[in-house]
C-alpha positions in Angstrom: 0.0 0.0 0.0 1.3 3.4 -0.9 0.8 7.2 -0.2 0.5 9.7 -2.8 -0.9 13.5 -2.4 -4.4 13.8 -4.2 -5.1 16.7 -6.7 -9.0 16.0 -5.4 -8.0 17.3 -1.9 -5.1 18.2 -1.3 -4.3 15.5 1.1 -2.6 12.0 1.0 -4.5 9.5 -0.8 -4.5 6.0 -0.1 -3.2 3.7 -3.3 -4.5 0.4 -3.2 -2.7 -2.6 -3.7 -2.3 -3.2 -7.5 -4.3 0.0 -8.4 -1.3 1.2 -10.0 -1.3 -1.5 -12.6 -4.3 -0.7 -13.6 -4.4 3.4 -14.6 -2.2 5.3 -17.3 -0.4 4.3 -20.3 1.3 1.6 -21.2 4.6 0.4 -19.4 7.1 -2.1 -19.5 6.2 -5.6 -17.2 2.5 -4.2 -18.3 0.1 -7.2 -19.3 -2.2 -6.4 -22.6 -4.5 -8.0 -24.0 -4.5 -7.8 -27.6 -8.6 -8.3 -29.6 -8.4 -8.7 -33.7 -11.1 -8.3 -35.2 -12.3 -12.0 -34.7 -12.8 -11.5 -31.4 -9.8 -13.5 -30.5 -7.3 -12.7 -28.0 -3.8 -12.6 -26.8 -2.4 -11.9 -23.7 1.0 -10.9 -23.5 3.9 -9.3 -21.2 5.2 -6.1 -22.6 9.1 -6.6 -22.7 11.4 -3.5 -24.2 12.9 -5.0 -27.9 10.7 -8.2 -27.8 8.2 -8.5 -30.9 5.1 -10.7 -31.0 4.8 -12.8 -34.1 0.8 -14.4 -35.3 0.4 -15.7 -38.4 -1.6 -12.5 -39.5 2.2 -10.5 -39.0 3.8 -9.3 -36.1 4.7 -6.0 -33.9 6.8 -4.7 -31.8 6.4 -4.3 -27.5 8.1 -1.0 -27.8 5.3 0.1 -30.3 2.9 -0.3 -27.5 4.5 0.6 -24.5 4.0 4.5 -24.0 0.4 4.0 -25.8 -3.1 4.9 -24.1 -5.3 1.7 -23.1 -7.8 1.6 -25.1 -6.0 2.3 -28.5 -5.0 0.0 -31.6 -2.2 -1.6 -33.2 -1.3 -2.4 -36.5 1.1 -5.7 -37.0 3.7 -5.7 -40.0 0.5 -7.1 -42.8 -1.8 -4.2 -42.1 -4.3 -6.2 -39.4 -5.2 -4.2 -36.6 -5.1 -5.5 -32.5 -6.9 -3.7 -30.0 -4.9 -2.8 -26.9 -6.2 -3.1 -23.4 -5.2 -4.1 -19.8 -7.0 -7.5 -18.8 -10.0 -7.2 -16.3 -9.1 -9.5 -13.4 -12.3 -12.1 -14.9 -9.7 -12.3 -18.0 -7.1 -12.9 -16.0 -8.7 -15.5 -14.0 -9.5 -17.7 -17.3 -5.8 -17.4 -18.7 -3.5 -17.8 -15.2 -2.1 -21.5 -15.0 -4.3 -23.9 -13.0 -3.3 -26.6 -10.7 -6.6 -27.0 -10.0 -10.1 -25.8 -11.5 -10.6 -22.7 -10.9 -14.0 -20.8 -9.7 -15.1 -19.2 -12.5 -16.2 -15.2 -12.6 -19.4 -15.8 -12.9 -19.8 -17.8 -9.3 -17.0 -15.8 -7.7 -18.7 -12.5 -8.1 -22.4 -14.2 -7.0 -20.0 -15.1 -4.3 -18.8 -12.0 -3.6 -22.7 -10.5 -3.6 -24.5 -12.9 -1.9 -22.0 -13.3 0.7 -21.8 -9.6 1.7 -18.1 -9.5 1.1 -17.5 -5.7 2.5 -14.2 -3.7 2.6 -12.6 -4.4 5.9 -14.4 -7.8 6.2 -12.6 -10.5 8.2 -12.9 -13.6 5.5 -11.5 -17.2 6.0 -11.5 -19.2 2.3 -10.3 -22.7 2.1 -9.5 -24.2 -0.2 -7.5 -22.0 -2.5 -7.3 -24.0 -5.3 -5.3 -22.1 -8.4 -5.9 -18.7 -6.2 -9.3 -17.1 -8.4 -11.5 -16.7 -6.0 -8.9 -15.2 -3.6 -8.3 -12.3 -5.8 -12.2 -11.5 -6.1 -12.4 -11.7 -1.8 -9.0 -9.4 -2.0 -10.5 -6.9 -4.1 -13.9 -6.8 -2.3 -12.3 -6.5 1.9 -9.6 -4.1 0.4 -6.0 -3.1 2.3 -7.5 -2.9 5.3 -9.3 -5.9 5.8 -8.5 -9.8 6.2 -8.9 -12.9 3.8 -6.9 -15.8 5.4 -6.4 -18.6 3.1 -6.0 -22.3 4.0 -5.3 -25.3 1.1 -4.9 -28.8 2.1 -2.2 -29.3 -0.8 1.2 -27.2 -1.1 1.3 -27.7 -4.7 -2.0 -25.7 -4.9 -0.8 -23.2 -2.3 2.5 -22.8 -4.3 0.2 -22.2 -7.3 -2.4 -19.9 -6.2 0.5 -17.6 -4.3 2.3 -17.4 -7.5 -1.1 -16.3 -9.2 -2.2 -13.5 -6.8 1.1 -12.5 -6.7 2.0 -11.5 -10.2 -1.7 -10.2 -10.3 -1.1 -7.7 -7.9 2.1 -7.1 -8.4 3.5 -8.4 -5.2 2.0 -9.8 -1.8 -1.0 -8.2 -1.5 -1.0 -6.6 2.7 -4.3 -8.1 3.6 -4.1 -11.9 2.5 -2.7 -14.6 4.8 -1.9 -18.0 3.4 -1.6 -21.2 5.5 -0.8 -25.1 4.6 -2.9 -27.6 5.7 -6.7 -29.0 7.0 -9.2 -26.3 7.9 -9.7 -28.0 10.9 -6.7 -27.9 12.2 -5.8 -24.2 11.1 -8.8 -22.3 11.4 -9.0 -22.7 15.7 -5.2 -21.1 15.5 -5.7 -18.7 13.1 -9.2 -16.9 14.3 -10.6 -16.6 18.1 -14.0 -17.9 18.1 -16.7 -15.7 17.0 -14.4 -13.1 15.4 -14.8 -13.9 11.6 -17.4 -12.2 9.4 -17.4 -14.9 6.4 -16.7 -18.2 5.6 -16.1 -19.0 1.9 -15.7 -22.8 1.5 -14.8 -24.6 -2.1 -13.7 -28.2 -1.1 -15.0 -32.0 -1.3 -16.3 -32.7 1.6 -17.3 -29.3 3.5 -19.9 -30.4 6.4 -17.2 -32.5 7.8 -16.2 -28.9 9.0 -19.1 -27.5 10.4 -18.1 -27.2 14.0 -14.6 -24.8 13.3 -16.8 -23.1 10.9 -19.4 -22.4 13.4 -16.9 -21.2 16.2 -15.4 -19.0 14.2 -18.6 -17.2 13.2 -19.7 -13.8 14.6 -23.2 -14.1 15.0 -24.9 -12.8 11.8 -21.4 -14.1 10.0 -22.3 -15.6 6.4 -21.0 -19.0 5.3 -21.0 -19.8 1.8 -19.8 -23.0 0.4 -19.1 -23.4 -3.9 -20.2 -27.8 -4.5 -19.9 -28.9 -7.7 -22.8 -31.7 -7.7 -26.3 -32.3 -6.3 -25.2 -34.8 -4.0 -22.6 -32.4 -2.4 -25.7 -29.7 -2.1 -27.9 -32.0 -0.4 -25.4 -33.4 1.7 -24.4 -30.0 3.3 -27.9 -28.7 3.8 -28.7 -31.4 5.4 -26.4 -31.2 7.6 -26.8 -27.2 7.9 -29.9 -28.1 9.4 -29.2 -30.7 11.7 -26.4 -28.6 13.0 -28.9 -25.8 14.5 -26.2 -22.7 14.6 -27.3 -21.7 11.1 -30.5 -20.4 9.4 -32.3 -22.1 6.8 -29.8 -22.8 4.1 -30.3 -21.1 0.4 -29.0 -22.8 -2.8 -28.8 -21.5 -6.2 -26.9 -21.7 -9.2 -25.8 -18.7 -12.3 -26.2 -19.8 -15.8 -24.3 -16.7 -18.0 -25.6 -16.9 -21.7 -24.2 -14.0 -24.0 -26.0 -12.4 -26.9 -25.2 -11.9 -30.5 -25.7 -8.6 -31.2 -25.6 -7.7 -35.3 -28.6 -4.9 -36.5 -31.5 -6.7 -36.1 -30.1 -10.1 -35.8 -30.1 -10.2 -32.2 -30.2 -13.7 -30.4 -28.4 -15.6 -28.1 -25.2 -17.2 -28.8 -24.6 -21.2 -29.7 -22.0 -21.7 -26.7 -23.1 -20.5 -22.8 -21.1 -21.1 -19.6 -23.7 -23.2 -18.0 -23.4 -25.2 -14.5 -20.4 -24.7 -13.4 -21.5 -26.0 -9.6 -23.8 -24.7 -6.9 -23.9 -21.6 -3.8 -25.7 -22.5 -0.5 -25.6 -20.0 1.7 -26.6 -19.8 5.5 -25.8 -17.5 8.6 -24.9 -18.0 11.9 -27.5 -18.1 14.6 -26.3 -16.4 18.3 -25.3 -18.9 20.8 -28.6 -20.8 22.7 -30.7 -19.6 19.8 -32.7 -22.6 18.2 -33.1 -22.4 14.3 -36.2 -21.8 12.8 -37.7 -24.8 11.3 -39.4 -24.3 8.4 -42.8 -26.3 7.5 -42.3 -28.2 4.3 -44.1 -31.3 3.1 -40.8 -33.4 1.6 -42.1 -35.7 -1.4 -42.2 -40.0 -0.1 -38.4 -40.9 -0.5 -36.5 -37.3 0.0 -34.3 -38.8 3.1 -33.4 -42.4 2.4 -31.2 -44.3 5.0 -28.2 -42.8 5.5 -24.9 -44.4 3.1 -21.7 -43.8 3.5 -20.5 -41.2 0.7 -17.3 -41.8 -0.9 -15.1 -39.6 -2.8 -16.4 -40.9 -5.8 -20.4 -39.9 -5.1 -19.0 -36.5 -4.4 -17.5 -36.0 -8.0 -14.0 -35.6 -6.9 -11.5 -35.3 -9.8 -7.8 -34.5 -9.1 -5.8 -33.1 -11.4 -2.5 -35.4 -12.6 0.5 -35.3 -10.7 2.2 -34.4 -14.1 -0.4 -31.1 -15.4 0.8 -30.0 -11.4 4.7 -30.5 -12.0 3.8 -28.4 -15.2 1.5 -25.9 -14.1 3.5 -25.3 -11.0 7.3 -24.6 -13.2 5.4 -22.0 -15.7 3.4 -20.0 -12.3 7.0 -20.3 -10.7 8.7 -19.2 -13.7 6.5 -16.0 -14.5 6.4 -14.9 -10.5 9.9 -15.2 -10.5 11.0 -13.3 -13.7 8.2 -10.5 -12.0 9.8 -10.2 -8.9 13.1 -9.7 -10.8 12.3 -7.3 -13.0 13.0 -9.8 -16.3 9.3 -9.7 -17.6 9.0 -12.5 -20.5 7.1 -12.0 -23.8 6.3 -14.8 -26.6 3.4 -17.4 -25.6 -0.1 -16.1 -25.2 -1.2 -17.5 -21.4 -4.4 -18.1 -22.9 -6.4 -20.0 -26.1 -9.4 -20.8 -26.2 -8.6 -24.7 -26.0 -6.5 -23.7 -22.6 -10.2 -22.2 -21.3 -11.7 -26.1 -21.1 -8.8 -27.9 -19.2 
């Protein structure tokens, strides 16, 4: 976080962390993203005396740096590239994953629905490839608190690396810890001091009780599942548990529109379900939970099973897409933090999008 004296009033203004990546022209270690006039994109690392070759010609990095965001570029064959500074939803979609990643769409319901507020106290586990992290960063600001805890070093190693170089350095208000929430969360947070409790894992009602302890009363917990089994599983559970309030479940379907004249209709290709929100908040302490009355269909609770990993969906990534994944993040946070900021590959293709 930095200082610097505002022509608004006269006095010091705050800076953000990373704001300064985002305003004025063009400079070198800048990220661009590059639009032809297909709609396709490049992302790309502006480094002084590199050129960027396609097979529609090439240009230059010194060409752009110095430029306005927001303008165009012409390669060596005449085909103009529009020039702009990836949102952080772009950004999300092109980083390297270890594992999947939670997509804009649900990160910003998340961010809503949750009531993620600047100065909020948030604990998120687990990180996975660090996209969600950046959206909770963003939303509790410098002054506030997301505290991060992954099972899996490999992922944390990732998702560091990926905040990171978005921000353009540690960012002041994000702790990140190794290991079972469990285990971490009663070290990291006295009980009833945390505002929100953001949840993307397998298995998260086995977790209930930390979770619940380390609630304020009113404090929201919000849990990303990717199947219907998970969903029912954890509200359930919710409810059984009788801290929280009636559990709320949704899911965001995003389908863009083609807009030409009068042809106006929706596109062939949607981002459909991507997994499900439930949402609940925590009751105070000797308060019972609200039943609601309901009339549940013959057959809606069958004798308890044990659920395995496999009803739950799970899918790990390979142990060799993580060796990979983990020497490219490395590689880029590493040339960042040295001041050596590498051009050439585009981070992102639109076959990279569906790994």
């Amino acid at each position: 976080m930095t200082t610097t004296p505002s022509s608004d009033s006269g006095r010091n203004a705050v800076i953000p962390a990373g704001a300064e990546w985002r305003r004025g022209p063009f400079r070198a270690g800048d990220r661009v993203q590059l639009t032809d006039n297909r709609g396709r994109l490049h992302t790309i690392t502006l480094t002084p005396g590199e050129e960027f070759h396609t097979h529609r010609g090439f240009y230059r990095h010194d060409d752009i740096i110095g430029k306005s965001e927001g303008s165009n570029i012409e390669t060596s064959s005449g085909i103009e590239y529009q020039l702009l500074r990836p949102l952080l939803s772009d950004y999300v979609l092109s980083m390297p994953r270890g594992a999947a990643v939670v997509y804009p769409k649900d990160a910003a319901q998340i961010v809503g629905m949750a009531d993620i507020f600047p100065g909020a106290r948030v604990i998120e586990a687990g990180v996975g490839s660090g996209g969600l992290t950046m959206s909770l960063l963003r939303a509790v600001g410098d002054n506030g608190s997301v505290h991060s805890i992954e099972r899996r070093e490999d992922f944390a190693a990732i998702a560091k690396a990926n905040v990171e170089i978005f921000f353009g350095g540690p960012h002041p208000a994000w702790d990140l810890s190794i290991g079972d929430l469990a285990d971490v969360l009663p070290t990291v947070a006295e009980k009833g001091t945390i505002d929100r409790v953001v949840l993307d894992m397998l298995a998260p009602w086995e977790n209930l009780d930390v979770v619940a302890d380390a609630l304020a009363p009113g404090g929201v917990f919000i849990s990303y599942v990717a199947t219907a089994t998970q969903l029912s599983r954890l509200a359930e559970d919710l409810r059984a548990d009788g801290r929280f309030t009636e559990p709320l479940a949704w899911e965001s379907l995003v389908r863009n529109w083609h807009l030409e004249g009068l042809a106006v209709r929706p596109v062939h290709r949607m981002v459909g379900h991507t997994g499900f929100l439930i949402q609940t908040r925590r009751l105070a302490d000797g308060t019972e939970a609200i039943v609601r009355k309901r009339r549940p269909a013959k057959g809606a609770y069958p004798v308890d099973e044990e659920w395995t990993a496999e009803d739950m969906g799970e899918r790990q990534p390979s142990e060799k897409k993580l060796r990979k994944v983990r020497r490219d993040v490395t590689a880029l946070h590493e040339a960042a933090e040295a001041g050596e900021f590498r051009a050439g590959e585009p981070l992102y293709s639109d076959e990279q999008a569906d790994d």
